[in-house]
N, C-alpha and C positions, 0 to 999 in steps of 0.2 A: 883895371876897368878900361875896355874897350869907348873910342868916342867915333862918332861921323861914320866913315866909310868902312872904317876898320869893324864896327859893330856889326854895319850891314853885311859884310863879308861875313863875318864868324855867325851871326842869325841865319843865313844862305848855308851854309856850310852845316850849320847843327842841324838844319832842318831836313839836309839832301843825307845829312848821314843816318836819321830817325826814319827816313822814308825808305833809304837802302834795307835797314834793319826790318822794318817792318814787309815790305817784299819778301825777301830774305827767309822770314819769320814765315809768312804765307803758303811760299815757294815750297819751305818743307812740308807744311802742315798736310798740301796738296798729293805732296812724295808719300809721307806717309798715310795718308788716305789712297791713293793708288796702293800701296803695299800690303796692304791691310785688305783690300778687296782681291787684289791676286792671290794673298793667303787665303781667305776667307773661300773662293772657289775652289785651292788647290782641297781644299779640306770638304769642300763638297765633293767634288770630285771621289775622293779616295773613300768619303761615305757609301755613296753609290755603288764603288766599284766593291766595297764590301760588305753592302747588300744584296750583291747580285752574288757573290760568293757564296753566302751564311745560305739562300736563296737552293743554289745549284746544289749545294751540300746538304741539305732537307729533303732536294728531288731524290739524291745520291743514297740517304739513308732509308727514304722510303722503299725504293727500288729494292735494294737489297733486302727489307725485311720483308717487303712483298716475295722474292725470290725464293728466300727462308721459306717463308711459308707453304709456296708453291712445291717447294722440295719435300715439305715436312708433309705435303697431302699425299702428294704422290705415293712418299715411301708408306704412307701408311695403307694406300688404295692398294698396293705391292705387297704387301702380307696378307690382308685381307683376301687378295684374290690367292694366294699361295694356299692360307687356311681352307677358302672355298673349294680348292683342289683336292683337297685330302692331303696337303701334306703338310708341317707342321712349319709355322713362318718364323723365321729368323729373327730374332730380336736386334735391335738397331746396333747394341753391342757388339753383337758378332755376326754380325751382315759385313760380308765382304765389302767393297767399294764399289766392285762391281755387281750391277743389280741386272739379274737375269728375267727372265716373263717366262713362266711356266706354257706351252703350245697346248 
C-alpha cells in the first residue's frame, strides 16, 4: 500500500494510463469508421459501374434482336417479291447467303 506522495504519483499515473487507453480506444474506433465508409463507397461504386453494365448489355441484346428481326422481314419481303415474279422463292434452307433482287 502506497502512502502520501507515492499514492499520488501511482493515482496520476493510473489515470494518464486509463486516458491513453481510452484515446487509443477512440483513435481506432475513428480508423475503423473511416474504413468502413471508404469500403462502404468502394462497393457503391462497383454497384453502379455494374449497373451501367447489366444496362449497356440489355441496350446490346435489344439491338441485336431488333436486327434479327429486321433480317427476318426482309428475307421474307425477298421471297415474296421473288414468288410475285413468277418464279419460285427459295426456302430460307437453301437460300444461298447471298441474297439477289430479281430486276
Amino acid at each position: 500500500m502506497l502512502l502520501g506522495t507515492a499514492r499520488a504519483v501511482q493515482e496520476a499515473e493510473d489515470r494518464a494510463s486509463r486516458l491513453a487507453r481510452t484515446r487509443k480506444s477512440e483513435r481506432r474506433g475513428r480508423e475503423r469508421e473511416r474504413r468502413r465508409e471508404a469500403l462502404e463507397a468502394r462497393i457503391a461504386a462497383l454497384r453502379a459501374k455494374f449497373i451501367a453494365t447489366e444496362d449497356e448489355a440489355a441496350i446490346d441484346i435489344a439491338e441485336a434482336a431488333q436486327q434479327d428481326e429486321d433480317i427476318g422481314a426482309t428475307e421474307r419481303l425477298l421471297r415474296e417479291r421473288r414468288s410475285f415474279n413468277g418464279r419460285p422463292a427459295p426456302s430460307p434452307e437453301t437460300a444461298s447467303s447471298k441474297v439477289t433482287v430479281p430486276r
